[in-house]
N, C-alpha and C positions, 0 to 999 in steps of 0.2 A: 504494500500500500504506500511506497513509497515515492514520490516525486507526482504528486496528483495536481494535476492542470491548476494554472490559478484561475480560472473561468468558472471552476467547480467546485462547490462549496465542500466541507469537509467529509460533511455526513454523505451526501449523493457518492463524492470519490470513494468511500468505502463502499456503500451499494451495493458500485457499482461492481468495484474489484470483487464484492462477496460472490454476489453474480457469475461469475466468469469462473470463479474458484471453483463453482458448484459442481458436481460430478451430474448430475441429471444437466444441465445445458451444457455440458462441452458433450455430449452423447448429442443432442441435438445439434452442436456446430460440427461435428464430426461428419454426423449422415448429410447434412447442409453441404458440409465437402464434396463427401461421396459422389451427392448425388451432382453436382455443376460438375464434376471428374465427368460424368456419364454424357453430358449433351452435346452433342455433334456441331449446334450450332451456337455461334455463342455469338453475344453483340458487344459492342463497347460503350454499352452507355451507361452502366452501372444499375442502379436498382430501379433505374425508369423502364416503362414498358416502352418495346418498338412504338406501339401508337401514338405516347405521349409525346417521345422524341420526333416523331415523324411530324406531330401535327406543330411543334416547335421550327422545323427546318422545312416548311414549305415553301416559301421564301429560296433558301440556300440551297437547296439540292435540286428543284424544277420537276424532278420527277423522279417514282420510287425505287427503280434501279440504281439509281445515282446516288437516292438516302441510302438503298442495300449496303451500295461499296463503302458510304463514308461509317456509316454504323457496326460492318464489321470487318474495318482496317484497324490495323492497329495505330499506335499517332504519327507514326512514319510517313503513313501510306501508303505504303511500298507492302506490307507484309503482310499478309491474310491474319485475323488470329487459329480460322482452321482451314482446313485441305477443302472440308465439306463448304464451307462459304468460298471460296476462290471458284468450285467447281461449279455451285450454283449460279455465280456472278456470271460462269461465262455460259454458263446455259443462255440466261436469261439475255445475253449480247447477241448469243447464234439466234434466238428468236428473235427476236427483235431486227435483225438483219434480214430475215426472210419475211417479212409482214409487208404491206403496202405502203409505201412509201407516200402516196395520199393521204393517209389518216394524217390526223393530230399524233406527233408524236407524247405528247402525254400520256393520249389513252391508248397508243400501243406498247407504252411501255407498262402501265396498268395490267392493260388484259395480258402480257409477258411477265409482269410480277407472279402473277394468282397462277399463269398458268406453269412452272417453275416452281415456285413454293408450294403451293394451296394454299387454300383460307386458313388451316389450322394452324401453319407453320409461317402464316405470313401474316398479316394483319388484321384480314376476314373482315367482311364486310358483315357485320352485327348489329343485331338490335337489344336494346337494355330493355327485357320485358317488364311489363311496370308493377308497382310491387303489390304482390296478396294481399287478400282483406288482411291475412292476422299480421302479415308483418306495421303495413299500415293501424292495425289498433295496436300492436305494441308502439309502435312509435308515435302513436296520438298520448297514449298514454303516460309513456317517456316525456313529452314534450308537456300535458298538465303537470305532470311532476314539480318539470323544470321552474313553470310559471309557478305554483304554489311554491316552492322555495324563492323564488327571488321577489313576490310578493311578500311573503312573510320578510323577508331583511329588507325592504324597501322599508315596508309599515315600523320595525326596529328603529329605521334612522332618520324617519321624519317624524 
């Protein structure tokens, strides 16, 4: 516990280090390993989802082949981080080369993303279904909760 950030107050910096000492969460960071060891494809943008990142660099990249290459280069840009993403990259080039050259290239690069990836390994075109009645009354109810506590400390300070 020693040399704890000065941003961190005393008590959190123990915690935190308790935390990390625990034998049941290093088994968890462990399999945590394991399992990023096991995926073929990996990105570089850290614990954002491709979508987030993508809908960030719409602007920068023009189109999703081009966010594929910057999202899984490493910061060189020269160096794949896998064999499996370099190999998909140039899939998605050979397709793309062989499409009509009247489209928009935008949306040939699109229908060359999905068809390359697929939905499940690319960024799938999805809808947020909306949410159950019971999830909706737990979170009416959550949300009265919320109001009768900050009512009650309002009526406290006035």
């Amino acid at each position: 516990m020693a040399n704890p950030p000065e941003m961190l107050r005393e008590e959190v910096w123990e915690k935190s280090c308790n935390l990390w000492a625990d034998d049941d969460y290093q088994r968890v960071c462990d399999k945590n390993v394991a399992n990023r060891r096991k995926l073929k494809v990996n990105h570089t943008g850290g614990s954002k989802s491709l979508l987030s990142l993508y809908e960030e660099s719409l602007e920068d990249d023009g189109n999703k082949i081009q966010f594929y290459k910057r999202s899984h280069m490493k910061r060189d840009l020269v160096t794949w981080v896998t064999l499996t993403c370099e190999k998909n990259y140039n899939q998605m080039i050979a397709a793309f080369a062989e499409r009509d050259p009247s489209m928009k290239l935008v949306k040939i690069a699109e229908e060359v993303f999905y068809e390359v990836l697929g939905h499940a390994r690319g960024m799938g075109n999805f809808v947020i279904p909306p949410p159950s009645t019971s999830a909706r009354s737990s979170q009416i109810a959550h949300l009265n909760e919320q109001v009768q506590k900050w009512h009650g400390v309002l009526q406290g300070t006035i």
